[in-house]
N, C-alpha and C positions, 0 to 999 in steps of 0.2 A: 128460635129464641123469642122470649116475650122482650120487647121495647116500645118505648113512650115514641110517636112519630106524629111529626107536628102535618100535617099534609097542604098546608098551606095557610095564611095567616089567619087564625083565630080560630083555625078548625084542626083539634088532636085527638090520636085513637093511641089506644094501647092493645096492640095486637102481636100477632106472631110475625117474626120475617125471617129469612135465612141467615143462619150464622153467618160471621164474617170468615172469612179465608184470607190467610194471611199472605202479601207479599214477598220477595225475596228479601227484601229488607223490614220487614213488618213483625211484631207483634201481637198475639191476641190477650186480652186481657179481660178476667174475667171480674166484673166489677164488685167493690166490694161497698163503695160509697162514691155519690155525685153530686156536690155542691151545688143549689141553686142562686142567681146572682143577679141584677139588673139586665144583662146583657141577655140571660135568658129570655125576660118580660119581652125585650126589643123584640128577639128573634120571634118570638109566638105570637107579637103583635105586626109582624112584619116592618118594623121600624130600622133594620139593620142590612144595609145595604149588598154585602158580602152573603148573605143570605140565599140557597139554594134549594126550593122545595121541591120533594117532601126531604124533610130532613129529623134525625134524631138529636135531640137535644143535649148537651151535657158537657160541659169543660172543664169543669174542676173535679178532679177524680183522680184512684186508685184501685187497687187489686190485685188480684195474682195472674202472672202469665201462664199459658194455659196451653198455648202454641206461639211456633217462631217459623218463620221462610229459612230457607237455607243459607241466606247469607248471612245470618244473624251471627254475631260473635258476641256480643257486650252483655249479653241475657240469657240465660236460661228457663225452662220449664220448674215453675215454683218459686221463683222472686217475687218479694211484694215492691210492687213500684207504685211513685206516682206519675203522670206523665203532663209535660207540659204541651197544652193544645195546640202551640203557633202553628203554623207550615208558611211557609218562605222560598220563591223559586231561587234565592241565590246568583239570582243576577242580574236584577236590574238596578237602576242606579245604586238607589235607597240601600240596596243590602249589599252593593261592591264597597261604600262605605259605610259595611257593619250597622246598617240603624236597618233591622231585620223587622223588627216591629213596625215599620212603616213601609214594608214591601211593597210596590206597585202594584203587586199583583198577592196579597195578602188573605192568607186563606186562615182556616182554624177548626178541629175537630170538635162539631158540637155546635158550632156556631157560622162554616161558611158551607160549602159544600161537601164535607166530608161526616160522618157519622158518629154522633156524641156517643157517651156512658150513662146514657137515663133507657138503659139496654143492662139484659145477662149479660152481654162480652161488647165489645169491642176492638177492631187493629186498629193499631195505631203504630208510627215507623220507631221502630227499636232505639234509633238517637232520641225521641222525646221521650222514653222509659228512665227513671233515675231509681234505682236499687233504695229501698228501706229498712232499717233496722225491721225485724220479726217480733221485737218484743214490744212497740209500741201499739193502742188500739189501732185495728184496721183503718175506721173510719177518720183517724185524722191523718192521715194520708193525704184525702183530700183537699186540707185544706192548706197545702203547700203552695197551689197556682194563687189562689187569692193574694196569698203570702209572700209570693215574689212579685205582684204586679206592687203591691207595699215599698218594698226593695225596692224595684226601680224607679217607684216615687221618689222615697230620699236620695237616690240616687242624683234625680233629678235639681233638686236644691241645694246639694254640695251644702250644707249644713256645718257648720262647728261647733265644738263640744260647748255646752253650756249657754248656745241660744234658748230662748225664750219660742216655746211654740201654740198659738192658737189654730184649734180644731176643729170644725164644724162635721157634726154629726159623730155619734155615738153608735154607730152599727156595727157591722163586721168590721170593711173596710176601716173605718173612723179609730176603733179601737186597736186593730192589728199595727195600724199607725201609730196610734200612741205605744203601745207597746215596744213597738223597734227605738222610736225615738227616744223610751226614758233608760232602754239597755243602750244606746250610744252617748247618753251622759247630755242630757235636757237641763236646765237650768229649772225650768218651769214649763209645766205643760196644763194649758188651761181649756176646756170643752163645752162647745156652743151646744146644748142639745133640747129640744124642745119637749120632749118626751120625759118625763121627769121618771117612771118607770126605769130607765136606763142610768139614771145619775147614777147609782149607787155602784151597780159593777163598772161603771168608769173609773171610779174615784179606786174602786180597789186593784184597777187592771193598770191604770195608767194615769190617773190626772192627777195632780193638783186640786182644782176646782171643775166644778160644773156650774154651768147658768142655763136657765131657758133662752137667755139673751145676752149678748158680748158686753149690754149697756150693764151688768150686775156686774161682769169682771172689772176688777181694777190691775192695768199695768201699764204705769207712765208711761209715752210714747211711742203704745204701740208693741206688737208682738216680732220678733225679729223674723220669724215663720210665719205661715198665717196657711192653713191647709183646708179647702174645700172638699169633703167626702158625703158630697149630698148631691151634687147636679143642680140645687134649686136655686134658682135666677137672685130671689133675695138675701137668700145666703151669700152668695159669689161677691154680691153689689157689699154688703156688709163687709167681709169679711177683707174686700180690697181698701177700705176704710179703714182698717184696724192694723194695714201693717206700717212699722216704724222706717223712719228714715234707712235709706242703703240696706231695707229687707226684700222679702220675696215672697210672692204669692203663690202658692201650689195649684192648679187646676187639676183634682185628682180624682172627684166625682165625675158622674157621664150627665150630663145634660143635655136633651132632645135638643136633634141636629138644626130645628129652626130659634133657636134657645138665642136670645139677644139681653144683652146686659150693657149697663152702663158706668162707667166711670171717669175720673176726673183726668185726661191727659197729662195736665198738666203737672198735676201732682206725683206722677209714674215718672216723669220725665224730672220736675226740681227738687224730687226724694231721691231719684236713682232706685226705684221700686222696678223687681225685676218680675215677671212675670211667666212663669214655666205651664207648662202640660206634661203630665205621663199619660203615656198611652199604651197598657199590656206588660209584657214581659220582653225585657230584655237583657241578656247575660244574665240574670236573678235567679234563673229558678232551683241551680245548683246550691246557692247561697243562703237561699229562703229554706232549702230541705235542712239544711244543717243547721240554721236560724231555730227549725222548728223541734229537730230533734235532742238540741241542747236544751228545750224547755224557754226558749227566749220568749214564748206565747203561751198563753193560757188555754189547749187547746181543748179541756174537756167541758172551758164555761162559752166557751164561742159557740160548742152546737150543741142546739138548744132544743132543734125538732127532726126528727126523722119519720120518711115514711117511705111506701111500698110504689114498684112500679103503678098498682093501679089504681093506687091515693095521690098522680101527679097532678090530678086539677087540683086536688085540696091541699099541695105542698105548694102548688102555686098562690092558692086562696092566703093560705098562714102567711109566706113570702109578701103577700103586697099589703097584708093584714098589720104589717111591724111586729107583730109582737117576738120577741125572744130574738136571737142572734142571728146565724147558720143554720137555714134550713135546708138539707140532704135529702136525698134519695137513695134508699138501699135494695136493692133489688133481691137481695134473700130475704126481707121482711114479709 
């Protein structure tokens, strides 16, 4: 089969390799769309610890199964699934109490040592297959994993109906979040985005308002939420400025691992300002599928580019270029 293969940091071919063979409990899947995301950039740059080369690229996807191992029960040959990437040994501390996302020994398809979908097929183990309706497009399938790392965000902030939320960045991520947020009943939801190209499908997707800068927004005391979906240092320093007394700050962008920010102690401490991280998917991904098939997302303005296994430098180029939402890989193009 033709797949995109990173073969060590900064150096990628697109070549032929052996199909995959599926295990006894494994899946093949034959892909039909691949979300590219930040965490891909990391891996291709080598910035991403878990990291195992030569490795295939690709975590956010779907497709049809194609083959099953013998022990498979929960799938058959011709479902369209999407599939969530984690892998988790199930038993070291982290995931004997359920927080599987922060596994000791944390792996992921696409992204640690196992083999992404920026490939014709991939196996992947039958439990991370989830069945799709047949009549939705193929290619939003994959935008389910995005979708439930979303989910596990607010998950994160325990949120109540009719808070007040500011949002930094207008991207996939940025926007998917305001989305869930104004279908859980937001008071207001207001979006930091510097990019004024992007105002406009905010404002239709999910905002309120947009600014280039939180100093255009007006909301007395502060925003009861206050969500980072950028990683960038000045943004985080901002945006911990702008939450209100007894709120909370989201940590939901990725910021490079030597990434240092500063803010006021003290002020965390005589607001009672709480301070979370998500990190991946957790319990979500089942949630987020149904999330997306009730239409709770806008999934046909989200992707915005697609292209061919052996246009991935130039899905990469677009990707760090900003322009447009979700940029994909379809490997029948």
């Amino acid at each position: 089969m033709k797949a995109v293969v990173i073969d060590s940091p900064n150096e990628l071919t697109i070549k032929k390799i052996a199909d995959p063979t599926p295990k006894a409990d494994e899946v093949v899947v034959k892909v039909d769309a691949c979300g590219i995301c930040g965490t891909d950039i990391h891996v291709l740059r080598g910035e991403f610890e878990p990291t195992r080369y030569p490795i295939v690229p690709g975590h956010e996807f779907c497709g049809e199964v194609v083959g099953a191992g013998r022990g498979v029960r929960n799938l058959k040959t011709g479902d369209f699934v999407a599939v969530d990437p984690s892998l988790f040994d199930g038993s070291c501390r982290q995931c004997r109490a359920g927080h599987f996302n922060l596994c000791e020994n944390w792996n992921a398809i696409g992204v640690g040592s196992a083999n992404g979908a920026c490939a014709e097929f991939v196996a992947v183990p039958a439990a991370n297959a989830f069945r799709l309706p047949t009549d939705i497009p193929r290619d939003w399938g994959a935008l389910v994993e995005p979708l439930s790392c979303a989910v596990h965000g607010l998950d994160m902030i325990e949120g109540r109906v009719a808070d007040s939320y500011l949002i930094y960045g207008a991207g996939t991520m940025g926007l998917m979040l305001g989305q869930l947020i104004r279908h859980a009943g937001a008071s207001q939801i207001d979006v930091v985005e510097r990019n004024p190209a992007r105002h406009e499908l905010a404002k239709k997707l999910a905002a309120d308002s947009v600014a280039v800068t939180a100093d255009e927004l007006r909301h007395q005391g502060g925003w009861d939420v206050v969500i980072d979906a950028t990683g960038v240092v000045p943004a985080i320093e901002d945006g911990l400025q702008r939450v209100a007394r007894g709120g909370t700050f989201l940590m939901f962008g990725v910021a490079n691992a030597d990434a240092k920010a500063t803010f006021s102690p003290f002020r965390v401490y005589n607001d009672e300002i709480k301070i979370v991280g998500s990190m991946a998917v957790l319990h979500s991904f089942e949630r987020a599928l149904a999330l997306l098939v009730r239409g709770v997302i806008d999934c046909k303005a989200m992707i915005t580019q697609q292209f061919g296994l052996d246009d991935y430098p130039k899905a990469i180029e677009a990707f760090l270029g900003g322009k447009g939402l979700k940029t994909q890989v379809k490997p029948a193009l």
